[in-house]
C-alpha positions as CSV (number, residue, x, y, z in Angstrom):
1,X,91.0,53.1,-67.1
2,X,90.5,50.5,-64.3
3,X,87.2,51.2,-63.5
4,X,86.6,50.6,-67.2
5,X,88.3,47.0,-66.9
6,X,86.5,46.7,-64.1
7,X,83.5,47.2,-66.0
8,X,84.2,45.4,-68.8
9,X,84.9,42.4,-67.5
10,X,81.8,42.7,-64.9
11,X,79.1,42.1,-68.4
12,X,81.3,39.8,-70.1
13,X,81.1,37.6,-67.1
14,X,77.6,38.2,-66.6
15,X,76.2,37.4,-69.7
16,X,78.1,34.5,-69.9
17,X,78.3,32.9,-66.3
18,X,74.4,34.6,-65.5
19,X,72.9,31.8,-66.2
20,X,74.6,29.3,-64.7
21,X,74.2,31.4,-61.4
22,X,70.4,32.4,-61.6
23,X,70.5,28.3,-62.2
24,X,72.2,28.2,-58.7
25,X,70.3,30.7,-57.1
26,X,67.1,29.1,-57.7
27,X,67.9,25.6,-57.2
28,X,69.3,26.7,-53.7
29,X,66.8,28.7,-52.5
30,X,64.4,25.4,-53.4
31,X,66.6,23.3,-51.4
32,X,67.7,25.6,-48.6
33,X,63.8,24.6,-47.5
34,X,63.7,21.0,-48.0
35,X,63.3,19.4,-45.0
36,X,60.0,21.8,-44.2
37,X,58.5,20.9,-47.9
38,X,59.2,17.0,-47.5
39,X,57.5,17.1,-43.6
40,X,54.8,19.3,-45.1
41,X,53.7,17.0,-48.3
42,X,54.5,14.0,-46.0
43,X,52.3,14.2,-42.8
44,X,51.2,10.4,-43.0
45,X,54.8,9.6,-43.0
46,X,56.1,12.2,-40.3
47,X,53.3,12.5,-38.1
48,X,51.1,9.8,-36.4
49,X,48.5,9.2,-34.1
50,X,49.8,9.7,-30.2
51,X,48.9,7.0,-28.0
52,X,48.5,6.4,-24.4
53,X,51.1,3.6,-24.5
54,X,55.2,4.6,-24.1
55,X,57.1,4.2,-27.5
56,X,58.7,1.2,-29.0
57,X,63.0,1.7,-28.0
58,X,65.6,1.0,-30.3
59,X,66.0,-2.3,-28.9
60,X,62.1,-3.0,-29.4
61,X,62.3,-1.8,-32.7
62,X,64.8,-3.6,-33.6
63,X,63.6,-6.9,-32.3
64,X,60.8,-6.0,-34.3
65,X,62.5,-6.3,-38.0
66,X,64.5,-9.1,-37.1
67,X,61.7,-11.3,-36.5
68,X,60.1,-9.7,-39.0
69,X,62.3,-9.0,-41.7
70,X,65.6,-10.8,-40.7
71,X,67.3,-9.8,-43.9
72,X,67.1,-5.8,-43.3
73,X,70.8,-4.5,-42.1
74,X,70.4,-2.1,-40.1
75,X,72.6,1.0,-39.6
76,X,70.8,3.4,-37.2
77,X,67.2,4.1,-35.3
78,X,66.1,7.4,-34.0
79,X,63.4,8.0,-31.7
80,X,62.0,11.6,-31.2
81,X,60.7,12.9,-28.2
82,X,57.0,14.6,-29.8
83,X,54.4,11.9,-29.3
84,X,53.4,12.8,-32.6
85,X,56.7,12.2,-34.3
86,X,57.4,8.8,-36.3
87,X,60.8,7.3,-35.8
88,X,63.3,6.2,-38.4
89,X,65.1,3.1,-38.8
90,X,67.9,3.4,-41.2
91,X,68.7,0.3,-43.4
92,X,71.1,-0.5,-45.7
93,X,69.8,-0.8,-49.6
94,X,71.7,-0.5,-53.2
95,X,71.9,2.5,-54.5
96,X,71.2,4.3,-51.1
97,X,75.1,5.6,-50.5
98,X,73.4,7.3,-47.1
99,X,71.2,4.0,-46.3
100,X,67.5,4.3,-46.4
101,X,65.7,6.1,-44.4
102,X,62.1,3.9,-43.3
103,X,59.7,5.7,-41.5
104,X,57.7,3.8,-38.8
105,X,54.8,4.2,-35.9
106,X,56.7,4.7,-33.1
107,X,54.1,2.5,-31.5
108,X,53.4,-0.4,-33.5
109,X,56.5,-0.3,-36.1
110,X,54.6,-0.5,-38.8
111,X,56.6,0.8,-41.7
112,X,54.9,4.1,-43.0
113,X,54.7,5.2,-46.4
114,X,57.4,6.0,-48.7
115,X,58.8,9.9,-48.3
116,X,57.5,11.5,-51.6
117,X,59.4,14.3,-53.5
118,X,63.2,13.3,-52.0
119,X,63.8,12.2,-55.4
120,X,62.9,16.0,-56.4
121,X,65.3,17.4,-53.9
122,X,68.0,15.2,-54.6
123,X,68.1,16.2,-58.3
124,X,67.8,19.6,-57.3
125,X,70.2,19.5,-55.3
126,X,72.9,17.6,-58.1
127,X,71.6,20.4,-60.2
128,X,72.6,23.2,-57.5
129,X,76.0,22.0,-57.0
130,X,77.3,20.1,-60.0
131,X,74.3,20.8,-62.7
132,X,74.1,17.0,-62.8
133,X,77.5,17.3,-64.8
134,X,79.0,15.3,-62.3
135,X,83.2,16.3,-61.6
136,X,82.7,18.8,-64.7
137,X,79.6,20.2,-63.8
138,X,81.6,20.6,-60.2
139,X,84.4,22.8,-61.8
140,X,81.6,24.8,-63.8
141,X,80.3,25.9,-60.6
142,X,83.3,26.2,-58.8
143,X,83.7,29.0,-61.4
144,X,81.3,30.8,-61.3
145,X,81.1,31.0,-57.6
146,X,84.8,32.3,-57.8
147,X,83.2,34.6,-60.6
148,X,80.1,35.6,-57.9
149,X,82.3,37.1,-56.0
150,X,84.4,39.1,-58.1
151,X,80.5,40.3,-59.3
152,X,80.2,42.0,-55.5
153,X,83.1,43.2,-55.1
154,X,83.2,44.9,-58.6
155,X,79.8,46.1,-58.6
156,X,80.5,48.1,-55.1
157,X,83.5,49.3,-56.9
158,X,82.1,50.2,-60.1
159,X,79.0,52.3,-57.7
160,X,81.1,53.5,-54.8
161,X,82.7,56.7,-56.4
162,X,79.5,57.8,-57.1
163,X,78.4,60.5,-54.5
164,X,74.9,58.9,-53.2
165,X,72.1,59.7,-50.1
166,X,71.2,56.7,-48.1
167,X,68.2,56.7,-50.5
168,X,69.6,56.6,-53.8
169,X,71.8,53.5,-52.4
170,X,69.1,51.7,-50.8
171,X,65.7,52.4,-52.6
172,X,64.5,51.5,-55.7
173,X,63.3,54.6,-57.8
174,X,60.0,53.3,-59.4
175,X,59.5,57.0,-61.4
176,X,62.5,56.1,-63.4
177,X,61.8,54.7,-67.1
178,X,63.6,52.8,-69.4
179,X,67.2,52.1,-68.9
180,X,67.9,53.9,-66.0
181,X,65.0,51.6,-63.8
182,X,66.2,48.7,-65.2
183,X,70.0,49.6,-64.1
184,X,68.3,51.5,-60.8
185,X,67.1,47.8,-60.3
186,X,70.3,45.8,-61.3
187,X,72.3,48.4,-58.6
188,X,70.1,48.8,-55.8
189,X,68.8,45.7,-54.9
190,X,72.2,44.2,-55.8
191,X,73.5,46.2,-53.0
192,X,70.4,44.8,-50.8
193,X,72.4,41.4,-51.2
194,X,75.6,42.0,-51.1
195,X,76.1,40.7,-47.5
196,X,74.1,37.5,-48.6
197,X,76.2,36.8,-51.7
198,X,79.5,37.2,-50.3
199,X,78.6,34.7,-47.2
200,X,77.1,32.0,-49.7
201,X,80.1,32.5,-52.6
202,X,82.9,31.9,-49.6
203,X,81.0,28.9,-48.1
204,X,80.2,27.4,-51.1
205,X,83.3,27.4,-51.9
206,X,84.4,24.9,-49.3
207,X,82.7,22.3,-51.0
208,X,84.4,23.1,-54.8
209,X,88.6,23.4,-53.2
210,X,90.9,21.5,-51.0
211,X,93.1,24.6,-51.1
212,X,90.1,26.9,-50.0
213,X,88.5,24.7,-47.4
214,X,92.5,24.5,-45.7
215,X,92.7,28.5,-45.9
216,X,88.9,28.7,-44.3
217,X,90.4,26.2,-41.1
218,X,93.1,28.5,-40.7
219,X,91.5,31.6,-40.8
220,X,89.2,30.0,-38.3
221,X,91.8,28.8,-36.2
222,X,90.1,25.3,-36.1
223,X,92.3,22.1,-36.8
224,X,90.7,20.2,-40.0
225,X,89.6,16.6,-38.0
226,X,91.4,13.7,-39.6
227,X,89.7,11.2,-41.8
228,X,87.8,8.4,-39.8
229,X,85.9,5.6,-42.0
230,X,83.2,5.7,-40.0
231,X,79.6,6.1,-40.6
232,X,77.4,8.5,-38.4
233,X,73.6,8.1,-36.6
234,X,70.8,10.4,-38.5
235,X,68.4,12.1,-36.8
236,X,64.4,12.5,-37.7
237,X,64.7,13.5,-40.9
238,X,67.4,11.4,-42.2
239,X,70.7,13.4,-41.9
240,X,73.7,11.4,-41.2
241,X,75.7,12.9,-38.3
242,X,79.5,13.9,-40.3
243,X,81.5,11.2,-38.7
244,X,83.7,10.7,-41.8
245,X,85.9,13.8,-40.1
246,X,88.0,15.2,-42.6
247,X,85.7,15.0,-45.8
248,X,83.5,17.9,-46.8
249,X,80.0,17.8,-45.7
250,X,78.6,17.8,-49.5
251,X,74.9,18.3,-48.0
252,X,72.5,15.3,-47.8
253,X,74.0,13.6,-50.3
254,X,77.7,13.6,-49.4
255,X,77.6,11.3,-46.2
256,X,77.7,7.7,-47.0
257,X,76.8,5.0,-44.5
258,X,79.1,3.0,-45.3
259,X,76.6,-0.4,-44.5
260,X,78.8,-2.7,-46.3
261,X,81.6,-2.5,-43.8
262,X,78.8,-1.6,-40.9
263,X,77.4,-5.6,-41.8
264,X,80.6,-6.9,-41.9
265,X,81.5,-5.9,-38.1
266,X,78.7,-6.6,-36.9
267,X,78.7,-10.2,-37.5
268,X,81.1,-10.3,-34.6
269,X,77.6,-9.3,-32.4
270,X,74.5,-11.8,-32.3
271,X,71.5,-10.1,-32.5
272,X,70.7,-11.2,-28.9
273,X,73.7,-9.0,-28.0
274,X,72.7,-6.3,-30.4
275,X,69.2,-5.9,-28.7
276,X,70.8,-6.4,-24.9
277,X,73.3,-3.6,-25.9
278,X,70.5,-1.0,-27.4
279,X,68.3,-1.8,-24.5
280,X,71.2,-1.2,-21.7
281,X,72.1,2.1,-23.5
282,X,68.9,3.3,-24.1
283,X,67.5,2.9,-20.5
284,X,71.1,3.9,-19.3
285,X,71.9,6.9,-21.2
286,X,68.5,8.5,-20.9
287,X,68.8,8.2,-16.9
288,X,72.4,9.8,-17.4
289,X,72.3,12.4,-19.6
290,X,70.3,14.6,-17.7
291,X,69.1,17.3,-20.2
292,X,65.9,17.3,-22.7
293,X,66.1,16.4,-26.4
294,X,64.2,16.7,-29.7
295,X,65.3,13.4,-31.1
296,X,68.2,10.6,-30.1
297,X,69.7,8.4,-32.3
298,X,71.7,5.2,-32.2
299,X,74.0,3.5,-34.4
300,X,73.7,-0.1,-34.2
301,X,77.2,-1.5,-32.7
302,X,79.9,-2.2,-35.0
303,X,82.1,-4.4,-32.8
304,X,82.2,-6.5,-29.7
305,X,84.2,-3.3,-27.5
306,X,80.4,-2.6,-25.3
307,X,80.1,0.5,-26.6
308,X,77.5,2.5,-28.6
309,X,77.6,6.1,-30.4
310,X,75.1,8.1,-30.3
311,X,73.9,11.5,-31.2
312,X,71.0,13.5,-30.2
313,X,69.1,17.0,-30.9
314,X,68.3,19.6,-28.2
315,X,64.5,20.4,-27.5
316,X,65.3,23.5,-29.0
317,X,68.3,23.3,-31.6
318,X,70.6,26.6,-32.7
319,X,69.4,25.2,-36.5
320,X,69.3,21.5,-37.9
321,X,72.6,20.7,-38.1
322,X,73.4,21.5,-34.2
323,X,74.0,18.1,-33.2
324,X,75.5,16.9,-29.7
325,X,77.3,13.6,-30.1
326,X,78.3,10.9,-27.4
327,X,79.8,7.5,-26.2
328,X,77.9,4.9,-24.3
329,X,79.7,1.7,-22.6
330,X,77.0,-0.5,-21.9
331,X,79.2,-2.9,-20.0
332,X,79.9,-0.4,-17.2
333,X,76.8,2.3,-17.8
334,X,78.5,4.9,-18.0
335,X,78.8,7.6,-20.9
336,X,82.3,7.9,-22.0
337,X,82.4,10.4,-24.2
338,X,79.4,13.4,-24.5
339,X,80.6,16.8,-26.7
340,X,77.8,19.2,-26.5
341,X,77.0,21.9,-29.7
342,X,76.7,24.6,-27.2
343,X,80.2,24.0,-25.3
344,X,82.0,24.2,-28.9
345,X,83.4,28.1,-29.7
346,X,82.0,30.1,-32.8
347,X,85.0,29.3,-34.9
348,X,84.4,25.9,-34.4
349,X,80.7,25.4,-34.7
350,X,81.0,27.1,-38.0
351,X,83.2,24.7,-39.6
352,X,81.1,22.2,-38.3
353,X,78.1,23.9,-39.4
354,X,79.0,24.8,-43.0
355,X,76.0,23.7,-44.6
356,X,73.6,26.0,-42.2
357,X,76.2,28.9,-42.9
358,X,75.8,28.3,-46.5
359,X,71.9,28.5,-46.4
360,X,71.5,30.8,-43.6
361,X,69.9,28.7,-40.7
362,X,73.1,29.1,-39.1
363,X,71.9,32.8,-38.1
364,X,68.0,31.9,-37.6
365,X,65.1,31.8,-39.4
366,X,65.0,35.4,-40.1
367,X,68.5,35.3,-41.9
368,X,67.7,32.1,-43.1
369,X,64.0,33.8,-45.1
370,X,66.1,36.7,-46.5
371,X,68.8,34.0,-47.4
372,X,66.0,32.5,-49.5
373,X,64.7,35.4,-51.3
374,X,68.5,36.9,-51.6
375,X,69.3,33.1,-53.8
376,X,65.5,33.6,-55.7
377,X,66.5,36.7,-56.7
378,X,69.4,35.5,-58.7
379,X,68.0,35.0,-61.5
380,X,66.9,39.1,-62.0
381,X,70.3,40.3,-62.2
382,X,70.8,37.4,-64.7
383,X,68.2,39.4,-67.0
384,X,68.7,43.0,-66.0
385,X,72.5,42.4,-66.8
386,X,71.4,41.2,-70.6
387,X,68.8,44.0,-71.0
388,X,71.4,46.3,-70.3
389,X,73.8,45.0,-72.3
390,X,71.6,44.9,-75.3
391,X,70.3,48.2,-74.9
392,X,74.0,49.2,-74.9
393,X,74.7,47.3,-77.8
394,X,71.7,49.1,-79.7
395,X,73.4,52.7,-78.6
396,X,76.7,51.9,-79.8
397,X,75.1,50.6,-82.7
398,X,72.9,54.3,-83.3
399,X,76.5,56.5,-82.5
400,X,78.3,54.0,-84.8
401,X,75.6,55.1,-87.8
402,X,76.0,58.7,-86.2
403,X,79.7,58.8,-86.7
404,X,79.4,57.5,-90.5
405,X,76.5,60.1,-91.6
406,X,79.7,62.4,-91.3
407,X,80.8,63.4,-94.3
408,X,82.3,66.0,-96.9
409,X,80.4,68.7,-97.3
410,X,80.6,72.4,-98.7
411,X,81.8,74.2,-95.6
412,X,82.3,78.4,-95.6
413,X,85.1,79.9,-94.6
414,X,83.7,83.0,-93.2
415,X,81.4,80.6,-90.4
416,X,82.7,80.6,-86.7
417,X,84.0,77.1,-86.2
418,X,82.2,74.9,-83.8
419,X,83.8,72.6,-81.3
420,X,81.4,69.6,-80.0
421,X,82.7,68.2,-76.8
422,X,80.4,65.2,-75.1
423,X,80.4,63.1,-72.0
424,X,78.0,59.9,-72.1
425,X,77.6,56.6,-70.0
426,X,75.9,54.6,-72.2
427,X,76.0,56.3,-75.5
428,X,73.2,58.7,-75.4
429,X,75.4,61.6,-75.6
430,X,77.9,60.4,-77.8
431,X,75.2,59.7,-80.7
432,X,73.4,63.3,-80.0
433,X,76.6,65.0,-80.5
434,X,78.0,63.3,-84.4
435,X,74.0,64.0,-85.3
436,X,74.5,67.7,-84.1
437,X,77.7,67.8,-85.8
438,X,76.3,66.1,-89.1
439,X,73.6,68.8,-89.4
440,X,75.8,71.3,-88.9
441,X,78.3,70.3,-91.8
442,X,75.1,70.0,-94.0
443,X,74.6,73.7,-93.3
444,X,78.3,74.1,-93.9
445,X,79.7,74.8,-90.8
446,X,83.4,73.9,-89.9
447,X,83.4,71.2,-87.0
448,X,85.0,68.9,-84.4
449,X,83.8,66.6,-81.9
450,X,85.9,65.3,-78.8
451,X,85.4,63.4,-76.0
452,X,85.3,66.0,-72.6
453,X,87.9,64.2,-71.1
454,X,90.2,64.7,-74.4
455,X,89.8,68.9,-73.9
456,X,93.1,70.6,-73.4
457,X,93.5,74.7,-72.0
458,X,94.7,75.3,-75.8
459,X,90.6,74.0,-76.9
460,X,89.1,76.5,-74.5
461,X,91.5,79.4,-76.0
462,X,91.2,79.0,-79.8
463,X,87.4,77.8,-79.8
464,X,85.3,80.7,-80.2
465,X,81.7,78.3,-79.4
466,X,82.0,75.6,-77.8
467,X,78.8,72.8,-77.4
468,X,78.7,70.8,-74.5
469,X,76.3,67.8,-74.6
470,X,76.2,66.1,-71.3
471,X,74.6,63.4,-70.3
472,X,73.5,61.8,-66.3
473,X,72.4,58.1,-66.1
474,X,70.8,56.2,-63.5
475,X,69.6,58.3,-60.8
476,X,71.7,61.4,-62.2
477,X,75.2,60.5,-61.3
478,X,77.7,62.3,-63.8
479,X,79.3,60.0,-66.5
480,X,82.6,57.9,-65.2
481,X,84.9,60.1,-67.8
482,X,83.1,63.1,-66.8
């Protein structure tokens, strides 16, 4: 009986949450590749001509734009070490929460052309997460990421009793027809992804609950930071560093700059000071730090206290959210604060790497490609799940019109009275069993027809012929009630 709750409630939700989910699945394994497609379709705005000359510092850059354009605030630059590699000037701009990011030649500053397609991946990414519903859409897939897993762990449940070989769990049977490849498909590769779906359901999650993201920093034994109103630097591609401790990292798009407030402090700073203080920390903390890099980035100072933050990228980064953050004081030249990615335990770069975790980067690119295809497939167990349903719908259907074609008839005394017992998955076996017994009434036999599971020792002793019709599905597994 609780298998067949189990069950029950395992198509109801999947009809009616499937789509929803196969909506997630795609839209995530888009996104989980954004950056790569955006530097891909984007080379004139990434990738430039390297030149003999050294690159323009932050402090040269800046100088730059406010001769040039003294009304731009800015929030951040970033310089990366390929010769190749553009750098980024963040700037404030309505209806930019993160600023805007402006790509420019690292060697003249002149402003590059616009990134196309991030208005693509922001809306996919609305779509992913909150199907551009905004806090309703939120709730809706909140839901159904709850309901995601109770889909893996119900499946494994509803296909662990069954006695399988490694090869019935594991490999699709292509000889099978009909139903039974179709549900083949919907179990097998389901298993394939379990491991994928249960990692992506429990991150997701921390985005959806307070109460959930609490329970994952306990069960991580990492302290949640504290809120700190306080915008981060972005690297090369425009993600801000999570300085707003405390808030949920809700992607790209979650991590405002907060350049209002950012202006307003720094009017305290002349832009004479501004460019000394980026020039001293620039010259300084590169002679300091004494490791190599991928990219550094600098937030512009907020107030008159001589000191900058900073965050840069290691030559070869863990995956694009490994970020090592510091603390320059230009007034004495010396760097006050430096937390490195690689120093921090695995409980703690996980819940300050939530978003990799989520997509798989977290574990490399080969996690991170199966991740992908695990998310694209989404969308197949979406339709399996309704083929099957319908098929089983038909089947009930056919035994229903079975059941009623028995009737009254003429029925001899003197025959041997049949018993008709079945066992059946899906229906099959029920509808062959009221057709046997309808023809055997029309040639005016005496009979009854009984579930297997509802035969008693007293059935086997008075029934003189007994007809079993039994029935295997999938990849021959006996019926649940069998």
């Amino acid at each position: 009986m609780l298998k067949k709750v189990f069950f029950q409630i395992h198509w109801f939700l999947g009809i009616s949450a499937g789509l929803i989910l196969a909506l997630m699945g795609v839209t995530g394994a888009i996104y989980s590749y954004d950056q790569q497609i955006l530097k891909l379709i984007n080379q004139d705005s990434y990738v430039v001509q390297a030149q003999n000359t050294p690159k323009l510092t932050p402090a040269q850059l800046y100088q730059h734009f406010e001769q040039r354009q003294p009304d731009l605030k800015i929030n951040s630059i970033t310089i990366a070490k390929d010769a190749t590699a553009s750098s980024t000037v963040n700037i404030q701009k309505e209806g930019e929460r993160r600023g805007y990011n402006m790509m420019v030649n690292p060697y003249t500053a002149e402003v590059l052309p616009e990134i196309k397609g991030r208005g693509f991946f922001q809306f996919v990414q609305q779509l992913h997460r909150n199907l551009t519903f905004g806090p309703v859409g939120k709730q809706i897939t909140a839901a159904c990421t709850l309901i995601l897993i109770f889909f893996v762990l119900s499946g494994l449940y509803l296909r662990w009793p069954k006695r399988h070989t490694w090869r019935q769990w594991l490999f699709v049977k292509p000889k099978l027809k009909g139903r039974n490849f179709i549900w083949d498909l919907h179990a097998v590769i389901g298993t394939w992804v379990v491991v994928f779906y249960l990692l992506m359901a429990c991150t997701g999650l921390y985005w959806s609950y307070d109460w959930w993201r609490d329970g994952m920093f306990k069960l991580m034994g990492v302290e949640r930071p504290q809120p700190q109103m306080q915008a981060g630097p972005r690297n090369t591609q425009g993600q801000a560093t999570n300085r707003m401790q405390g808030q949920p990292q809700q992607g790209h798009a979650g991590r405002e700059h907060r350049g209002e407030g950012r202006g307003e402090s720094r009017e305290q700073l002349s832009s004479a000071q501004i460019y000394d203080a980026l020039n001293k920390t620039w010259t300084g903390f590169n002679t300091q730090l004494g490791r190599d890099y991928s990219s550094i980035t600098l937030n512009l100072p907020k107030k008159a206290d001589q000191t900058i933050e900073l965050s840069f990228i290691d030559a070869t980064p863990q995956h694009e959210r490994a970020r090592n953050s510091a603390v320059y004081h230009y007034g004495t030249g010396k760097i006050e604060k430096l937390e490195l990615y690689e120093d921090k335990k695995l409980n703690e770069k996980i819940m300050s790497s939530m978003l990799p975790v989520h997509r798989g980067s977290f574990f490399g690119p080969v996690y991170h490609f199966f991740a992908m295809l695990a998310s694209l497939a989404m969308p197949l167990f979406f339709v399996t799940g309704w083929m099957l349903y319908l098929k089983r719908r038909k089947q009930k259907k056919l035994t229903l019109a079975a059941r009623q074609h028995v009737s009254d008839h003429y029925i001899d005394p003197n025959a041997t009275p049949w018993l008709i017992t079945y066992a059946s998955q899906t229906g099959v076996a029920e509808q062959l069993a009221w057709r046997t017994a309808t023809r055997l009434q029309e040639a005016h036999q005496p009979v009854q027809v009984r579930p297997v599971q509802q035969l008693t020792e007293s059935d086997f002793k008075n029934s003189p012929q007994i007809l079993f019709v039994l029935s295997t599905y999938g990849t021959g597994e006996a019926p649940d009630l069998a």
